[in-house]
C-alpha positions in Angstrom: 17.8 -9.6 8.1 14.3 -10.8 7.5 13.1 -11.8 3.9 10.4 -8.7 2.2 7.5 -10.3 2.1 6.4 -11.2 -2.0 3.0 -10.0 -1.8 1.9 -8.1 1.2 -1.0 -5.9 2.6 -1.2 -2.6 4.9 -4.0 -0.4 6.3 -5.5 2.4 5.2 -8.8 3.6 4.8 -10.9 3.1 2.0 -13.2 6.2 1.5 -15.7 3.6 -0.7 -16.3 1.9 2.4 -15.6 4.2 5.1 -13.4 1.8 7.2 -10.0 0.8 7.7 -9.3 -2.1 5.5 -6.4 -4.4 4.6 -5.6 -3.3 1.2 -3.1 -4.4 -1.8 -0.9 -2.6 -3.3 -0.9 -2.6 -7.0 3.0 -2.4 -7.4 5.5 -4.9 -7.0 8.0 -3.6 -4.3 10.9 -2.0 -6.3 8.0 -0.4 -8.2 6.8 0.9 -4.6 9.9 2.3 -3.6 10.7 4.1 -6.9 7.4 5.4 -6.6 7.6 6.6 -3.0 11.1 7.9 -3.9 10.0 10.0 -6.6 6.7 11.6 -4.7 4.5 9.8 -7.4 0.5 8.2 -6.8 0.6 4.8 -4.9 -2.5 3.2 -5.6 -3.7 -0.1 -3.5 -7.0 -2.0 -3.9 -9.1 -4.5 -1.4 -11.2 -7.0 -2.8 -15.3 -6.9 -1.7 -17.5 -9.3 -1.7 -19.6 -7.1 -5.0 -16.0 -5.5 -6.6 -13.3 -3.9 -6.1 -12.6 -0.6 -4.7 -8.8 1.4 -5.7 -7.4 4.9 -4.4 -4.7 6.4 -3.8 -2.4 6.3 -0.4 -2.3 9.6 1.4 1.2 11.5 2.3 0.6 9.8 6.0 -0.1 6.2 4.6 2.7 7.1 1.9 5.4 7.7 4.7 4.1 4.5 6.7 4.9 2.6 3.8 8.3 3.8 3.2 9.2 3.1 7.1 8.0 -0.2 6.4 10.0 -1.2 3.3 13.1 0.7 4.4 13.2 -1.7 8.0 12.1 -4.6 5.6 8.8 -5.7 7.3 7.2 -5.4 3.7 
């Protein structure tokens, strides 16, 4: 079985900026998965070159993420 990656990014789209970006999430990964388990907010962030922009995963990008830690490619 592969290693979860420590610090890792996924896709979703960033309303600020109107595009798909690579964004952070601001959990560690058994924080994620609690989180995901328990139908609470997942917040991620992507840096700019001005700030930083935060929001909240939708259900779609929510259930993406919990594919991805349960097969351990995050």
């Amino acid at each position: 079985m592969t290693e979860p990656k420590a610090h890792f990014t996924l896709q979703s789209h960033c309303g600020i900026c109107n595009k798909k970006v690579s964004a952070t999430p601001m959990l560690n990964r058994d924080d994620l998965v609690s989180a995901l388990q328990r139908g609470l907010d997942v917040k991620v962030m992507h840096a700019t070159a001005e700030n930083e922009h935060s929001w909240s995963l939708d259900d779609q990008d929510k259930q993406h993420l919990g594919d991805a830690l349960a097969k351990h490619l995050v």
